[in-house]
C-alpha positions in Angstrom: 75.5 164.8 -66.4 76.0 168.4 -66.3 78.7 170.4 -67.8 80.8 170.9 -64.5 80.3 167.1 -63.5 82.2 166.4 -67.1 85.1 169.3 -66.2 85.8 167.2 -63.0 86.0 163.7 -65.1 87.9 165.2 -68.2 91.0 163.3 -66.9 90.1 160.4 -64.5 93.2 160.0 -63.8 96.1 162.2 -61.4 98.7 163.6 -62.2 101.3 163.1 -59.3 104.5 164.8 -60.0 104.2 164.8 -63.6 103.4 161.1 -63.8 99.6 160.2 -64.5 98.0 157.4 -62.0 94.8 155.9 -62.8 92.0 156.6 -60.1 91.6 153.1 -59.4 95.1 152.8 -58.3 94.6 155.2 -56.5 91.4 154.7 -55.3 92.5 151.2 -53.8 95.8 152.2 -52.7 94.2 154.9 -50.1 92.3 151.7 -48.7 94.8 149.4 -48.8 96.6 152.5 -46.5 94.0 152.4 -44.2 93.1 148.6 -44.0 96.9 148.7 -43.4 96.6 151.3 -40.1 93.6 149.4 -39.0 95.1 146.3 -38.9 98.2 147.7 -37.0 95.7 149.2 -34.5 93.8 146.2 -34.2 97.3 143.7 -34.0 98.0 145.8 -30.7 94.7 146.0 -29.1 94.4 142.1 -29.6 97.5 141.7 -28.1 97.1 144.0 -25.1 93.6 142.4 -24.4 95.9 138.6 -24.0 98.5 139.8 -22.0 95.7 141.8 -19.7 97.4 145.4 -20.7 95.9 148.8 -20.9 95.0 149.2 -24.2 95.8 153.2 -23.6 95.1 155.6 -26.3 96.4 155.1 -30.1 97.7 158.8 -30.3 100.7 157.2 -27.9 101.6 153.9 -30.8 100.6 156.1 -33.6 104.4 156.7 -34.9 104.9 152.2 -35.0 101.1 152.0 -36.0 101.9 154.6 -39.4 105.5 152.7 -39.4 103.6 149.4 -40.3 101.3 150.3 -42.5 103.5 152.7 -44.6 106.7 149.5 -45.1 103.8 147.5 -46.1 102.4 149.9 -48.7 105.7 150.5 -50.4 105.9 146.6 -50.6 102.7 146.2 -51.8 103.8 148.5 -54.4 107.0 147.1 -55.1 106.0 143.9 -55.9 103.2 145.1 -58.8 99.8 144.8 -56.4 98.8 147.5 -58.8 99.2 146.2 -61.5 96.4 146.1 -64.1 97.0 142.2 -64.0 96.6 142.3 -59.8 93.8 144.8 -60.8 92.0 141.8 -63.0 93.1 138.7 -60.9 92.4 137.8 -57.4 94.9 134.7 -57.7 97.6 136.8 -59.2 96.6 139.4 -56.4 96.8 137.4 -53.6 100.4 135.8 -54.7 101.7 139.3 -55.1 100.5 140.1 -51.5 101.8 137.2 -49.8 105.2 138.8 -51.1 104.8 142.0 -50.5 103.8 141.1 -46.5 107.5 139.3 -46.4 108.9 142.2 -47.9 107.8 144.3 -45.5 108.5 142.7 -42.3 111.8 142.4 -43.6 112.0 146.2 -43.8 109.8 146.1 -40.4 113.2 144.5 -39.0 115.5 147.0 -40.8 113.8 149.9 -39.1 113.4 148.3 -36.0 116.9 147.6 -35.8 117.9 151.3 -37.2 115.3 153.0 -35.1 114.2 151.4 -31.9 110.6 152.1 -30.8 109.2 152.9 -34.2 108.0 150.0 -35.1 105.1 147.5 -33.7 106.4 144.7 -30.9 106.9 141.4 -32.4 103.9 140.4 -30.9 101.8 142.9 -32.0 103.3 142.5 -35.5 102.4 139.0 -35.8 98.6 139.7 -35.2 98.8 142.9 -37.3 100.4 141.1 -40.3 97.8 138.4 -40.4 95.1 141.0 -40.1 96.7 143.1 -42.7 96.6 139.6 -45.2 92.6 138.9 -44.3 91.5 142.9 -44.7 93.7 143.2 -48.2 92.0 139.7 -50.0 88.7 140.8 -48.5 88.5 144.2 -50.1 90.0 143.1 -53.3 86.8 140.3 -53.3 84.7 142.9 -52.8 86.1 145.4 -55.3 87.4 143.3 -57.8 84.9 143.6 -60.3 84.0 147.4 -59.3 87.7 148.3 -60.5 87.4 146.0 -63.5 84.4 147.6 -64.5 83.1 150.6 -66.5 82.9 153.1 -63.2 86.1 154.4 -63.7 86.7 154.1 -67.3 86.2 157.8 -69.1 84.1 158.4 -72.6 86.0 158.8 -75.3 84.8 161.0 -78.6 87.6 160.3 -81.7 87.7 163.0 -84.1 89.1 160.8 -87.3 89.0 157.3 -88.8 91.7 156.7 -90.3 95.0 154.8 -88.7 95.5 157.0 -86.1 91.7 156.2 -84.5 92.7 152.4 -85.3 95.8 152.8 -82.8 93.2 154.4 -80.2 90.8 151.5 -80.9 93.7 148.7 -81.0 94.3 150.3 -77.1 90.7 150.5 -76.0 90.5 146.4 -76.7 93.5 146.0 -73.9 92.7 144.8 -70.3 93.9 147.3 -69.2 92.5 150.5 -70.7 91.1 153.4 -68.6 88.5 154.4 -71.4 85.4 153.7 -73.8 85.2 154.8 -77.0 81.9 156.6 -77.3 82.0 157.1 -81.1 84.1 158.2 -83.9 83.6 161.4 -86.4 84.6 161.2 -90.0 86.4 164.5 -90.7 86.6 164.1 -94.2 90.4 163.6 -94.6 90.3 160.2 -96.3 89.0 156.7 -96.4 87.2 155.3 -93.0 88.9 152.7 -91.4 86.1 152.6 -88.9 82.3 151.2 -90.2 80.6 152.9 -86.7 82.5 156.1 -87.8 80.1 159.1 -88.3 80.3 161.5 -91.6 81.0 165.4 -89.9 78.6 166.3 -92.5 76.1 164.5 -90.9 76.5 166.1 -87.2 74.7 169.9 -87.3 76.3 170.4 -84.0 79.8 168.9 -83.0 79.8 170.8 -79.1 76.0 168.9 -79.0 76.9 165.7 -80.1 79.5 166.0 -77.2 77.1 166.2 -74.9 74.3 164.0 -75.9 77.2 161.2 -75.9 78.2 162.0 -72.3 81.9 162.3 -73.7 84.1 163.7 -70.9 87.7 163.5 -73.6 87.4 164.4 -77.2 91.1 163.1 -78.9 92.5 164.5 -82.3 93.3 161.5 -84.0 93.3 163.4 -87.6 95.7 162.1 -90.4 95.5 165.4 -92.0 95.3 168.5 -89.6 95.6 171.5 -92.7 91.7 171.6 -93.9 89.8 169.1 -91.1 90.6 171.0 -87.2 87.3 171.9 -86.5 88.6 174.8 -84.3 85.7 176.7 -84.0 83.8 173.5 -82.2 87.0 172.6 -80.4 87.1 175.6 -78.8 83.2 175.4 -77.6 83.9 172.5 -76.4 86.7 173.0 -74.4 84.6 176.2 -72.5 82.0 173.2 -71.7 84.8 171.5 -69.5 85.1 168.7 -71.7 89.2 167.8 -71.8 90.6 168.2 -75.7 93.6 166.0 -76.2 95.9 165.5 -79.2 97.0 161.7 -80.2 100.1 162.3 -79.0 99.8 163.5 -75.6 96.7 160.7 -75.0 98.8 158.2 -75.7 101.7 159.1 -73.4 99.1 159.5 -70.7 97.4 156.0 -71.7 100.9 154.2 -72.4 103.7 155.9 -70.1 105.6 156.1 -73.7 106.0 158.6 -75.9 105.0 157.0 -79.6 107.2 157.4 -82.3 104.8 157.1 -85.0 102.1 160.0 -83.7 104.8 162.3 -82.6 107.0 165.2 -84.5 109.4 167.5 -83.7 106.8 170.4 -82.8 105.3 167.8 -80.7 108.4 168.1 -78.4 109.0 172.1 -78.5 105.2 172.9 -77.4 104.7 169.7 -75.1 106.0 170.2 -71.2 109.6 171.0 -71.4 112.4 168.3 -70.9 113.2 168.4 -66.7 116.1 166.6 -66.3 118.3 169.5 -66.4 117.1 171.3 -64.2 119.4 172.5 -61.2 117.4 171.4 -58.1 116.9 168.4 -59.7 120.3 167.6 -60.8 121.6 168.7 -57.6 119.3 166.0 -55.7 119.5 163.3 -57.9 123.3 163.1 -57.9 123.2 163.5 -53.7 120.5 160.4 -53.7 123.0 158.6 -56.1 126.3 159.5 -54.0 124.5 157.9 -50.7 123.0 155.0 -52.0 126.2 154.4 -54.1 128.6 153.9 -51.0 125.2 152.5 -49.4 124.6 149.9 -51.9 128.7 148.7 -52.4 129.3 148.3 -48.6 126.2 146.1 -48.6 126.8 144.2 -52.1 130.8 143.9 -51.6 131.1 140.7 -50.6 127.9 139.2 -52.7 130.3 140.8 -55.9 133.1 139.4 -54.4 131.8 135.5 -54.0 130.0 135.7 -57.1 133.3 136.9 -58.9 135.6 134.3 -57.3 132.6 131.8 -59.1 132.8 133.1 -62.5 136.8 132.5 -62.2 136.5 128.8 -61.0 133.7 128.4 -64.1 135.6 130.4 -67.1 139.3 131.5 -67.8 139.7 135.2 -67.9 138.6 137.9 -65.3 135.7 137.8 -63.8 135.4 141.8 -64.4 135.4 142.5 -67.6 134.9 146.6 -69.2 132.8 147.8 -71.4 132.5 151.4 -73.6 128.6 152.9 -73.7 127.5 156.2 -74.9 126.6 158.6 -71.8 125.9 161.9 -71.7 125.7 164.1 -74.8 126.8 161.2 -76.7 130.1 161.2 -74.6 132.1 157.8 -74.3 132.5 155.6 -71.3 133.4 152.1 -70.1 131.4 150.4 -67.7 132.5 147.6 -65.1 130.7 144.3 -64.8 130.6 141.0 -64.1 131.2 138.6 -67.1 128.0 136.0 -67.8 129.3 135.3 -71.4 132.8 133.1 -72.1 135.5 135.2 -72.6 135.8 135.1 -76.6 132.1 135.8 -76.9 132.7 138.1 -79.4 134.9 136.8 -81.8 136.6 139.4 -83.8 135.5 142.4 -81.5 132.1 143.2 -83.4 129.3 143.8 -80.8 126.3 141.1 -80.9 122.5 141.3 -79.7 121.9 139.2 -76.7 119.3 136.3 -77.6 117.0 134.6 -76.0 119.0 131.7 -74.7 122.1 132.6 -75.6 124.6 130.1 -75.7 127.6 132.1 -74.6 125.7 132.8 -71.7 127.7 130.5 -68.6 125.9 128.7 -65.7 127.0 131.3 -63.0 126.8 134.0 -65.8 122.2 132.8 -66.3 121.8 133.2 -62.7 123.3 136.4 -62.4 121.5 138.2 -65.2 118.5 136.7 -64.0 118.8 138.8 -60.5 120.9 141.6 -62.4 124.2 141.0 -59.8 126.1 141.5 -62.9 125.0 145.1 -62.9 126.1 145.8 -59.3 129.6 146.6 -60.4 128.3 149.8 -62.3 127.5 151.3 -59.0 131.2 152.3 -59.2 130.5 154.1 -62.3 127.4 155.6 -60.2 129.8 156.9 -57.9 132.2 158.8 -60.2 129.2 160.4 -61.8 129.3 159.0 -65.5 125.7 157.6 -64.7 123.0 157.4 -62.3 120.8 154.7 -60.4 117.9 155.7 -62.5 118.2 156.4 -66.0 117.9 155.3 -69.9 119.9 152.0 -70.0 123.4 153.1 -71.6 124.3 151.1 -74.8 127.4 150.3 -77.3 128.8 152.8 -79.8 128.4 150.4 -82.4 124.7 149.9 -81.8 124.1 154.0 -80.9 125.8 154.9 -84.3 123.5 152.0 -86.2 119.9 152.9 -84.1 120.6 156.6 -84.5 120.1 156.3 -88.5 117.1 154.1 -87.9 114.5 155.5 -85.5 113.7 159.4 -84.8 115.1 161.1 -81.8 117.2 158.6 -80.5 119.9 160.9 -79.8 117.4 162.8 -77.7 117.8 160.0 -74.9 121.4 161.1 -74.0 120.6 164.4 -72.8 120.2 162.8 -69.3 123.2 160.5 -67.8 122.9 156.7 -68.5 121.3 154.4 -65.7 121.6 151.5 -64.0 117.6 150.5 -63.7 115.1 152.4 -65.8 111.3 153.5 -67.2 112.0 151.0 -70.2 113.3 148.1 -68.2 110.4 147.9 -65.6 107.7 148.3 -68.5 109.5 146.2 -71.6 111.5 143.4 -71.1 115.4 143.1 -72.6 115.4 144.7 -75.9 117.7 142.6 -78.1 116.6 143.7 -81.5 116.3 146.7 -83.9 112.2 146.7 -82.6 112.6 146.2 -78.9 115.2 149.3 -78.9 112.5 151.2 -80.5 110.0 150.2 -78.2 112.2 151.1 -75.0 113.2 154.7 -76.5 109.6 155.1 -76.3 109.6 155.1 -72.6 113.2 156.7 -72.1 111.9 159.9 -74.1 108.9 159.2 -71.7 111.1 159.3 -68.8 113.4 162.2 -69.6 110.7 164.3 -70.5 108.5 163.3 -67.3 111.1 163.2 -64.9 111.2 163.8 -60.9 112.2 162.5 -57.8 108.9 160.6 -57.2 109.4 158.9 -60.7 112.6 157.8 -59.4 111.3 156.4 -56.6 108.2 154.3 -58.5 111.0 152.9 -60.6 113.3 151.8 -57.9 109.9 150.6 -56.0 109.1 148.3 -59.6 112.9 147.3 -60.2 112.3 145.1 -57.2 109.4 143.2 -58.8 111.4 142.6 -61.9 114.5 141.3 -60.0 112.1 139.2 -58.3 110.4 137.7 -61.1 113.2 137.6 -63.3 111.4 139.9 -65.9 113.0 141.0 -68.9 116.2 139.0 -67.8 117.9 137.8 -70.5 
């Protein structure tokens, strides 16, 4: 493999908006796209070739033919096709397509009825839709154990071997990992953790070693950076086209989190800079949450309504109940939802972790978390701008003023509004405890740091699979 072959692998992975996609994903998802557009092309011609009609060129159906295959795609994608699980299973794929297909006739119908003529006859859809389900399970048969396999997967050369390599190593054992580790080098900063670890005493030529490995990503995992950087080598390799990544930043990339136990505060000066305040970005976001505000309450009204007038027939009390959370800057809020618990759920007015089957939890009050309509109420808070549809989850004074002595950089997650869905809740299920908050501040710091409109649009896209499947409900 020559030097310029290794440049072009040094990441296999894209970076779409500030967001990093693995090339698998989107190596499939570009098929999937065009298996989609065949099998709308093919629904029609079928179709026209019954009823004895001029098939007539595809340049005049091209707008319901592109119609179909892109509402299918964003199902497909809202329902965790590409997930490293769909990735690994052909069973778990094939369940996830069968509901992304009804997903997306469903918004086949909503476009149809919002925009006539877009969209595929109902006759063509119903061949295209079956063609679409045969073409998907066929190439995933085919490709299954090509995406699963070592094609795609980059080489990995750890400088250290000490914790820090263990973490890398711990990662590298998961399903799901992108990479290999190619071997490890002993910088002489302490006790090897590692037994395949190599002395740098031993290694005449670092930049060399590089090479003869076929590494295409050489990560600093050093305990001790003061007398161990090998700069001079670094800096040899890098001119060779081989990527040089800190711990850090490889495990954002790898995890979608930032981790709180490789990072510091120069970590967050020199990194990319924070882009949630920025104006065109701001100015968006809050016209996307003004629309789909009014959107989503004239839709949702009466589902809050019925659900509300159950809670009352269940449990004395209001079926509304408010609650103050920490928003922006660490300013105070309340937020309006509907009550699951019984009214006296907390006793004496000191705030209480959720549980796993909690018993103050009613009947109505399960159901409702499980599909998150007790959240629907905050789209009033949504409209008045003290949050936003997507953002770090807001939480409880009480809990804010304990976490924030407990864990770095916690306060660094209210520099953005609260949020209604968000990075953490589509990637870590509830957090009820002092360890699942730290876990989801990983990926809110993630999020605030990495944030666009296309991020915004993958999480609202995943929030469906987790209503769905009830994940992280609690």
């Amino acid at each position: 493999m020559g030097d310029t072959d290794r440049g072009k692998t040094a990441c296999d992975m894209i970076r779409l908006f500030k967001h990093y996609i693995p090339y698998p994903v989107i190596f499939l998802g570009l098929i999937d796209f065009l298996l989609l557009l065949m099998a709308g092309e093919a629904g029609w011609i079928l179709r026209a070739l019954q009823i004895d009609m001029a098939v007539g060129s595809i340049f005049d159906r091209l707008a319901p033919i592109i119609s179909f295959a892109f509402s299918l795609q964003l199902a497909l994608i809202a329902v965790g096709v590409y997930s490293p699980e769909a990735l690994q299973s052909l069973r778990f794929a094939a369940a996830r397509i069968m509901v992304a297909i009804s997903l997306g006739v469903i918004l086949l119908a909503l476009l149809a009825f919002a925009m006539p003529g877009i969209t595929l006859w109902r006759s063509n859809s119903l061949y295209a839709v079956g063609l679409a389900i045969l073409f998907l399970m066929i190439i995933r048969i085919f490709l299954g154990a090509m995406l699963d396999s070592d094609i795609f997967k980059r080489r990995l050369l750890i400088l250290g071997a000490g914790p820090r390599a263990g973490s890398i190593a711990a990662l590298e054992k998961q399903q799901e990992s992108g990479f290999i580790i190619a071997g490890y080098v002993e910088m002489n900063e302490g006790p090897s953790l590692v037994d395949t670890a190599i002395r740098r005493q031993d290694i005449t030529n670092l930049p060399q070693h590089v090479i003869d490995l076929e590494v295409s990503e050489v990560v600093l995992a050093l305990e001790e950076r003061r007398n161990s950087l090998p700069v001079a080598d670094l800096l040899t390799i890098k001119t060779t086209g081989v990527h040089v990544n800190d711990l850090s930043s490889f495990l954002e990339r790898e995890t979608g989190r930032v981790d709180l136990d490789s990072v510091n505060p120069s970590w967050f000066i020199f990194s990319d800079r924070f882009s949630s305040g920025r104006r065109l970005s701001s100015t968006f976001k809050r016209g996307f949450d003004i629309f789909l505000s009014f959107l989503l309450l004239a839709l949702t009204g009466p589902v809050i309504l019925l659900f509300a007038l159950l809670i009352r027939l269940e449990i004395h009390g209001g079926s509304f109940f408010k609650q103050e959370r920490v928003g922006l800057y660490g300013q105070k809020f309340k937020i309006l939802k509907l009550r699951s618990m019984c009214a006296d759920a907390e006793a004496g007015g000191k705030a209480i972790w959720a549980t796993e089957n909690d018993p103050r939890i009613t009947r109505v009050g399960r159901f409702i978390r499980k599909v998150r309509i007790d959240e629907l109420p905050q789209t009033w808070s949504v409209l008045k701008g003290e949050m936003s549809f997507v953002r770090p989850r807001s939480e409880r004074p009480e809990f804010v003023d304990d976490l924030q002595t407990k864990m770095p950089f916690y306060s660094e997650r209210h520099i953005v509004k609260p949020g209604i869905t968000g990075w953490a809740q589509i990637n870590y299920p509830y957090g009820a405890s002092i360890e699942d908050s730290r876990h989801k501040l990983e990926y809110d710091l993630y999020y605030a740091k990495n944030y666009t409109p296309f991020l915004d649009l993958l999480i609202i896209l995943q929030t469906i699979r987790v209503v769905l499947w009830s994940e992280g409900a609690r």
